[in-house]
C-alpha positions as CSV (number, residue, x, y, z in Angstrom):
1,X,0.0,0.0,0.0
2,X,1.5,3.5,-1.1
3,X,0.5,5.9,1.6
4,X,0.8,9.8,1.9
5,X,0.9,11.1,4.9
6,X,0.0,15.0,5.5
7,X,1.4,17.2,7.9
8,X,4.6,17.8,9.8
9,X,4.3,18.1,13.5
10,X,5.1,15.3,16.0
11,X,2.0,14.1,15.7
12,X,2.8,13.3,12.4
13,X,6.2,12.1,12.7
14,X,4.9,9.2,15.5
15,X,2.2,7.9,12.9
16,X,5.1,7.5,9.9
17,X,6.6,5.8,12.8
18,X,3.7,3.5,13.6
19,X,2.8,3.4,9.9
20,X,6.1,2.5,8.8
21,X,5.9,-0.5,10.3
22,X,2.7,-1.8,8.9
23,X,3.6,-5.2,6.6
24,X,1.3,-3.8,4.5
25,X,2.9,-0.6,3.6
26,X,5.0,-0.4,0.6
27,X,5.9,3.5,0.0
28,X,5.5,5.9,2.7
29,X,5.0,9.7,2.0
30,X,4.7,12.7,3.8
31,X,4.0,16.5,2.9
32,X,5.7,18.3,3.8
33,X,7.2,16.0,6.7
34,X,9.8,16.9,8.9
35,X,13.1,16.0,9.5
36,X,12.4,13.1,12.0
37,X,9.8,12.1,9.0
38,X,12.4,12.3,6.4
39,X,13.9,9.2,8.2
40,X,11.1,7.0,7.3
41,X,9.0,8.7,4.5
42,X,10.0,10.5,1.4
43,X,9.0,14.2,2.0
44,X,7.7,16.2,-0.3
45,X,7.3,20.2,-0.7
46,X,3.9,20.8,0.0
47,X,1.8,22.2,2.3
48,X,-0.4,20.7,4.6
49,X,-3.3,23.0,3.5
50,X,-2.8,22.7,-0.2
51,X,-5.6,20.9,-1.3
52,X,-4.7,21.0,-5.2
53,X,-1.3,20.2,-4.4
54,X,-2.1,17.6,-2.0
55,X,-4.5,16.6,-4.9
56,X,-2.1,16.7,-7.4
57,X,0.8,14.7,-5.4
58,X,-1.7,11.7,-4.1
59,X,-2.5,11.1,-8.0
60,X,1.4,11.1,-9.2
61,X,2.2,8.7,-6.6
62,X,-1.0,6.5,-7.3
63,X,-1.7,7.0,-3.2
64,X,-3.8,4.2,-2.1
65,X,-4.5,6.4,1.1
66,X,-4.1,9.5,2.5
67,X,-3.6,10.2,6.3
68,X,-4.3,13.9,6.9
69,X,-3.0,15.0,10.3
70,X,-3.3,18.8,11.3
71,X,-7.1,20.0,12.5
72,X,-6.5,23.3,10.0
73,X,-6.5,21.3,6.8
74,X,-9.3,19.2,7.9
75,X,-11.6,21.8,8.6
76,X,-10.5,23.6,5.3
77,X,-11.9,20.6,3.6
78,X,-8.6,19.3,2.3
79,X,-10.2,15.8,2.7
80,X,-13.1,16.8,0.6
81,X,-11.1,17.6,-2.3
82,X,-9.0,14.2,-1.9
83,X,-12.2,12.2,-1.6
84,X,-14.6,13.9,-3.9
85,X,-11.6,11.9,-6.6
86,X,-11.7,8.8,-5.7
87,X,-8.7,8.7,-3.2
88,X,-9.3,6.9,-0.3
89,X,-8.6,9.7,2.9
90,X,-8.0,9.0,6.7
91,X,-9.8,12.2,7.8
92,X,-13.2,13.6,8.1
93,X,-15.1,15.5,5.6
94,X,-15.2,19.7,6.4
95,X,-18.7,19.6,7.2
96,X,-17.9,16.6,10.1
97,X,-14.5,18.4,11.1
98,X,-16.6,21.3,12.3
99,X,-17.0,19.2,15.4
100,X,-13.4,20.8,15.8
101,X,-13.7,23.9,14.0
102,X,-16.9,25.1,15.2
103,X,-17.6,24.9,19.6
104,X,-21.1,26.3,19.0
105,X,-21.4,23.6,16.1
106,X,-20.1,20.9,19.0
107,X,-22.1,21.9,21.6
108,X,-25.4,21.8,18.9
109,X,-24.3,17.8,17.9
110,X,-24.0,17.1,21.5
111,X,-27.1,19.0,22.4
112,X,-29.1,16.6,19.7
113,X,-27.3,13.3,20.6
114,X,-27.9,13.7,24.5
115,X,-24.1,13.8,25.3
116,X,-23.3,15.1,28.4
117,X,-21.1,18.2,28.5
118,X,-20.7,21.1,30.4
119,X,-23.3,23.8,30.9
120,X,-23.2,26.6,28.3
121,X,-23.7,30.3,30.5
122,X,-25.8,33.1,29.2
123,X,-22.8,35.7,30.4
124,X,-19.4,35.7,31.7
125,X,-19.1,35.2,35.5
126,X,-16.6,33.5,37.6
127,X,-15.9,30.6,38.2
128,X,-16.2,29.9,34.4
129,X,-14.1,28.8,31.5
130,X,-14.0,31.2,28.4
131,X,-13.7,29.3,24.8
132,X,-12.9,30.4,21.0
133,X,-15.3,29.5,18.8
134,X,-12.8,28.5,16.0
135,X,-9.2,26.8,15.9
136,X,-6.5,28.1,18.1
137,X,-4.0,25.7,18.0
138,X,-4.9,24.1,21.6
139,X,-4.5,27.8,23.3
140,X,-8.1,28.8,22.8
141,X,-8.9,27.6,26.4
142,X,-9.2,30.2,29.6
143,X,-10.2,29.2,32.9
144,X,-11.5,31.9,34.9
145,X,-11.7,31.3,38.8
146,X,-11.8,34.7,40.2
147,X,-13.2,37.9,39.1
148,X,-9.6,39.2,38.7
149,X,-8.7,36.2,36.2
150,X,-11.8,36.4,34.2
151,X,-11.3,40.1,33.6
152,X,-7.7,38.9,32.2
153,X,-9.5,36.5,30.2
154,X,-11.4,38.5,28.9
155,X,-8.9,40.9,27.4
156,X,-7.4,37.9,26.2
157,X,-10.8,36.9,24.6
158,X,-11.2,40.0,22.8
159,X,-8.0,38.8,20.6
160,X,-9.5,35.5,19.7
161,X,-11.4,35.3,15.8
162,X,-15.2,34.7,16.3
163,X,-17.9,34.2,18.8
164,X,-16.2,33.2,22.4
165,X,-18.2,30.3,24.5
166,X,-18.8,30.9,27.8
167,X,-19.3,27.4,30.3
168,X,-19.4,26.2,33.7
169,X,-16.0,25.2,35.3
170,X,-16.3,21.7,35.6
171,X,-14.4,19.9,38.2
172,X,-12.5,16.5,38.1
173,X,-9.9,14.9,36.2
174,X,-9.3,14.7,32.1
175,X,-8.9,11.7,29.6
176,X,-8.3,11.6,25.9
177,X,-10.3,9.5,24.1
178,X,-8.8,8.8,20.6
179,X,-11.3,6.6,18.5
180,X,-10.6,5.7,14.9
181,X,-14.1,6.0,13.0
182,X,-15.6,4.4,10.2
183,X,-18.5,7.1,10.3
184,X,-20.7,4.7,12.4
185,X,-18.9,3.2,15.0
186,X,-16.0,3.6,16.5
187,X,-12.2,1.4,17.6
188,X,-10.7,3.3,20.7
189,X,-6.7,3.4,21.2
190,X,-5.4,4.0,24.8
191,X,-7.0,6.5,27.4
192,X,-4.6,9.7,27.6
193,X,-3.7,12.5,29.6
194,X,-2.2,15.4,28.4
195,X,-0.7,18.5,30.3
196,X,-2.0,22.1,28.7
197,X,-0.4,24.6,30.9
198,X,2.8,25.4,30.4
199,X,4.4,25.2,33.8
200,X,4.6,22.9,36.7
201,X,1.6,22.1,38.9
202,X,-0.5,23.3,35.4
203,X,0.5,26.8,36.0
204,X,0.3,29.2,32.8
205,X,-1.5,29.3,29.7
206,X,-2.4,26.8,27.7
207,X,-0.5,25.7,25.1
208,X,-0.8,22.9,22.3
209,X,0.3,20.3,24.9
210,X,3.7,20.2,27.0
211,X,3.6,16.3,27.3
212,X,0.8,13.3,28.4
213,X,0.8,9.5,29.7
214,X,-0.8,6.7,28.6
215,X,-3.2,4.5,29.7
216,X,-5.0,6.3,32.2
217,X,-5.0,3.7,35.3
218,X,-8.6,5.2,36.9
219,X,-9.9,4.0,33.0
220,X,-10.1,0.6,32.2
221,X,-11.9,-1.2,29.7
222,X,-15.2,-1.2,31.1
223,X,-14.9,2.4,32.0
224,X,-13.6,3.0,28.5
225,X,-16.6,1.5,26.9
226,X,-18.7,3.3,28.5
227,X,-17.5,6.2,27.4
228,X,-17.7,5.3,23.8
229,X,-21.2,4.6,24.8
230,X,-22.0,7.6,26.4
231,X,-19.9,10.2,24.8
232,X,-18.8,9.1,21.2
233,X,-21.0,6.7,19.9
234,X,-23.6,9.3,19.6
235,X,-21.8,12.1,18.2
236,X,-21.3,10.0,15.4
237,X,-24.7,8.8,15.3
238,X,-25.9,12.5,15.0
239,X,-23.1,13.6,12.5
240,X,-24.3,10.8,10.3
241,X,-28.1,12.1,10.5
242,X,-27.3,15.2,9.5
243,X,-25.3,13.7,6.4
244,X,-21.8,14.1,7.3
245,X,-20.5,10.6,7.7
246,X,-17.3,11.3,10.7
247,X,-14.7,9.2,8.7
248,X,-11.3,9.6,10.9
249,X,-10.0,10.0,14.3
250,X,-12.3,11.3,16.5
251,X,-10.9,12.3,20.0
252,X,-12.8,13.1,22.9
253,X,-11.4,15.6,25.8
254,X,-13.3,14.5,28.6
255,X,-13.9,15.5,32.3
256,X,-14.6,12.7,35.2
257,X,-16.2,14.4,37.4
258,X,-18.5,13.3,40.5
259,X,-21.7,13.3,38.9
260,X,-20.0,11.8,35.7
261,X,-18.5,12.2,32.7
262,X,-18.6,15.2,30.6
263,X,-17.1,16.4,27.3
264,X,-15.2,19.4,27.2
265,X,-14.2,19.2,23.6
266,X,-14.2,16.9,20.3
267,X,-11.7,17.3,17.7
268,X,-11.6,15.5,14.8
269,X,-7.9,14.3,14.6
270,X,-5.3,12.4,17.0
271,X,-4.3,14.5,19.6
272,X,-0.7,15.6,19.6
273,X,1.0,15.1,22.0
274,X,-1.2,12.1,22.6
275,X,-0.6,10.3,19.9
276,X,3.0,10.1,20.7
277,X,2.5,8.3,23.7
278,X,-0.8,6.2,22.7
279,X,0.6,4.7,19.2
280,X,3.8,3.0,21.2
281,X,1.1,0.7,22.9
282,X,-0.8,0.0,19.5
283,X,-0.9,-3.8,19.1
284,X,-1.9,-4.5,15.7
285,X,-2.1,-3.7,12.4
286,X,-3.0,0.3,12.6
287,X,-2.7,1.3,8.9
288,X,-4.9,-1.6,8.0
289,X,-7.5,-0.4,11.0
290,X,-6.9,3.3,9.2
291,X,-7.2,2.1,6.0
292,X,-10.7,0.2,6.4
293,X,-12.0,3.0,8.2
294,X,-11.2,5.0,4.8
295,X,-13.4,2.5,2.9
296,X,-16.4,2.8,5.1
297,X,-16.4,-0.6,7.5
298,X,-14.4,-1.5,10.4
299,X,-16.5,-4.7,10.9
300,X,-13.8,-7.4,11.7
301,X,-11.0,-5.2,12.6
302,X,-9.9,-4.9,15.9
303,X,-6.5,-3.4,17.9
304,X,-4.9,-4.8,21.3
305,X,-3.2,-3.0,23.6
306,X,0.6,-3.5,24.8
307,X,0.9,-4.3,28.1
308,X,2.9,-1.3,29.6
309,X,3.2,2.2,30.1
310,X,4.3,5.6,27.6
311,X,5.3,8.5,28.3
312,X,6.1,11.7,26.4
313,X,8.2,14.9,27.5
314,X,7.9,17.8,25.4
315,X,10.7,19.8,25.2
316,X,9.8,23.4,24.2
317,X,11.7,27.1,23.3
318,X,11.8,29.0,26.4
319,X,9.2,31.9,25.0
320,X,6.4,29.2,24.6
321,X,3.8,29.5,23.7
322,X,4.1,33.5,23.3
323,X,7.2,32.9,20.7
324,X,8.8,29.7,19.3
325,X,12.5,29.6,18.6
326,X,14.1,29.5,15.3
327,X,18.0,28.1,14.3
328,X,19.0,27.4,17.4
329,X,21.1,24.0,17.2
330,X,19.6,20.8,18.3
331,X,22.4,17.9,19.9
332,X,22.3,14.4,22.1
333,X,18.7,13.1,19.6
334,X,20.9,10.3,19.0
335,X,21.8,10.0,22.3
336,X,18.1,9.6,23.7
337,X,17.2,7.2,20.8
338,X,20.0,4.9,22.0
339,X,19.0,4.9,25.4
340,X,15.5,3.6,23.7
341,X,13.6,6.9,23.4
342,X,11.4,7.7,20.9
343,X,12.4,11.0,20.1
344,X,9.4,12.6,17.9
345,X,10.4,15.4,15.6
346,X,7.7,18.6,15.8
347,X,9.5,22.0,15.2
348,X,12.8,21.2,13.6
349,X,14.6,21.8,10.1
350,X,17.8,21.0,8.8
351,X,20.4,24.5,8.2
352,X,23.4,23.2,6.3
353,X,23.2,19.4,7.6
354,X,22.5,20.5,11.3
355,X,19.3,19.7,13.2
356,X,17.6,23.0,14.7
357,X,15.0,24.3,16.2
358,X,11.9,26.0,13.8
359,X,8.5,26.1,16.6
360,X,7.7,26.3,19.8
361,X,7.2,22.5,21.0
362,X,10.3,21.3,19.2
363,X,10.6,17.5,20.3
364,X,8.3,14.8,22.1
365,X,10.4,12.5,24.1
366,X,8.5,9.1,24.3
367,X,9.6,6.4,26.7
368,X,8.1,3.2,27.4
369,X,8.1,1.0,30.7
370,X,6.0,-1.7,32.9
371,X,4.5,0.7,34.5
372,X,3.9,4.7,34.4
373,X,7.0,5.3,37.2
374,X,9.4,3.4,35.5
375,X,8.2,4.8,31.7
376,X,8.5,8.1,33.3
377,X,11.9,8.0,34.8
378,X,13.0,6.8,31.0
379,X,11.8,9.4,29.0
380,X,13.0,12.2,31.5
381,X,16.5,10.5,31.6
382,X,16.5,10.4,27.5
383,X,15.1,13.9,27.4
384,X,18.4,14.9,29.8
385,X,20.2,13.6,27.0
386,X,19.1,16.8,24.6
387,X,20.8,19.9,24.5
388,X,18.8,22.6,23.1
389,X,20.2,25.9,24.5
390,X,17.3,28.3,25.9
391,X,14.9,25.4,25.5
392,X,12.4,23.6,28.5
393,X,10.6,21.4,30.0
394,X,7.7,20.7,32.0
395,X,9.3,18.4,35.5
396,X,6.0,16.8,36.5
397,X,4.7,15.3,33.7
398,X,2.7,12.2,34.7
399,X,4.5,12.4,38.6
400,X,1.1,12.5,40.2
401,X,-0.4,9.5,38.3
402,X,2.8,7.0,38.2
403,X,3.1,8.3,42.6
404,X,-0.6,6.7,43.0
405,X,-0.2,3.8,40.7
């Protein structure tokens, strides 16, 4: 199978790395890839967003699938264009990726398929959680808990493009529910957690994600059924009544809390970092689960589970997520990866043969162990390993969960 890949964030670079693999995968591509992708793919010059391009690339190559990976291009209908001739796509139609693209448009498929969420409030008032409308890269989010904070908020708000939600502060603790779909029912990958704020003991804004653990230990199987049940199941149910088929990842950010679960978001792609530290504990053929979701049907196909523990350390430029950091020399990858790191490649770029920085979140450092302390301790001691001048870290990624386990 000749696949093309699309994107070129870390994300992106662990599903060449799962995908690569596959036994059934003959050519990998990526657009524009990176250059941790570069390793397993042949890149190609063109962007993630370029629909005609993309279009124009999946023919020459004869792409038997195409795995779109960013939420932008998605909800740009990038998959549309793919689809609409006759390539097979990983990704969800623009009217489904609105689930993403569109909170108001959320909040009305969850309103009509009874899925619990949090309140929506008529004005702003603390406690409360203030929310863009549209994309904004995973920093769209502002909990408000005092009056002083939510006049911050605000102000902050008043940047954002579009409507601003206003809800209830819910209470409790998240999981990431990643669920390839076939645009009727849905295969779940590993419960997640992922860490939003930018400094230790979640202080700061939010940012795309500063690093996450996988499984969840308070979610096991039953629990995570349930939540299918309960929370994804019938989004899909109501995105296919309305005609648009979800056909792609769809992940569920969820709050436990004491009078049950409730979605906080859905977006309609894996989850970065998520992905880095759910795919390592993918048992199973995942392109073929991808690729039969593409056609319609995942009847038959299932996915295990490996028996063990991930866990991914961001490393990050010392502005984020106010500035990235660009040409700044990147040294010890090799080092991690020998230790038995996965080292996942998100803003990086070659400047004469030299690996540098080019983003904000730069690398993922993914480490894998019996159990969350001792797949912890690995991927900080790999992530010591890299020396990225001016760059950090968050110090308590997955510390709580691994100290209860």
């Amino acid at each position: 199978m000749r696949v093309l890949l699309v994107g070129s964030g870390g994300r992106e670079h662990a599903l060449a790395w799962r995908l690569a693999a596959s036994t059934g995968l003959d050519e990998l591509h990526a657009a524009p890839g990176n250059p941790g992708i570069a390793s397993l793919a042949t890149c190609h010059p063109v962007a993630a967003d370029d629909g005609d391009g993309l279009l124009g690339l999946a023919r020459s190559l004869a792409a038997d699938l195409v795995v779109v990976g960013p939420e932008a291009p998605l909800v740009r209908g990038v998959a549309d264009a793919l689809r609409h001739n006759g390539i097979p796509v990983f990704g969800p139609s623009a009217a489904a990726a609105r689930i993403e693209g569109s909170k108001l448009f959320a909040k009305a498929v969850m309103a009509a398929a009874g899925v619990p969420t949090a309140a929506v409030l008529a004005e702003p008032r603390a406690p409360c959680v203030l929310k863009a409308d549209g994309l904004a890269a995973g920093k769209g989010v502002i909990v408000c808990r005092t009056d002083a904070e939510l006049a911050a908020g605000l102000e902050v708000a008043r940047g954002f493009d579009g409507a601003v939600l206003v809800e209830e502060l819910l209470e409790g603790s998240e999981v990431s529910i990643l669920a390839v779909c076939d645009g009727r029912d849905a295969l779940a990958l590993a419960p997640a957690r992922d860490f939003k704020r930018a400094y230790d003991g979640d202080l700061g804004p939010n940012t795309g994600g500063m690093g996450s653990f996988a499984p969840v230990p308070e979610v096991g199987d039953a629990v995570l059924e349930t939540l299918l049940e309960t929370c994804v199941r019938p989004a899909l149910a109501e995105l296919a009544r309305r005609g648009t088929p979800f056909v792609g990842t769809l992940f569920a950010g969820l709050m436990l809390t004491e009078e049950g679960p409730r979605v906080l978001e859905f977006n309609c792609r894996f989850g970065d970092p998520e992905t880095q530290s759910v795919l390592p504990l993918v048992e199973g053929d995942l392109l073929g689960a991808l690729a039969a979701a593409a056609r319609g049907s995942l009847a038959g196909v299932t996915l295990g589970r490996v028996p063990a523990s991930a866990v991914t350390v961001v490393l990050a430029a010392g502005g984020y997520p106010e500035h990235g950091d660009v040409g700044t020399p990147i040294e010890g990858v090799g080092d991690a990866e020998r230790d038995g790191a996965l080292v996942f490649h998100a803003g990086t770029a070659l400047s004469d043969g030299r690996l540098v920085t080019n983003g904000g979140r730069l690398l993922g450092v993914t480490a894998t162990g019996a159990d969350l302390g001792e797949a912890r301790a690995r991927a900080y001691a790999a992530s010591d390993r890299i020396r990225i001048a001016g760059a950090r870290r968050r110090e308590d990624v997955a510390l709580e969960a691994a100290a209860r386990r």
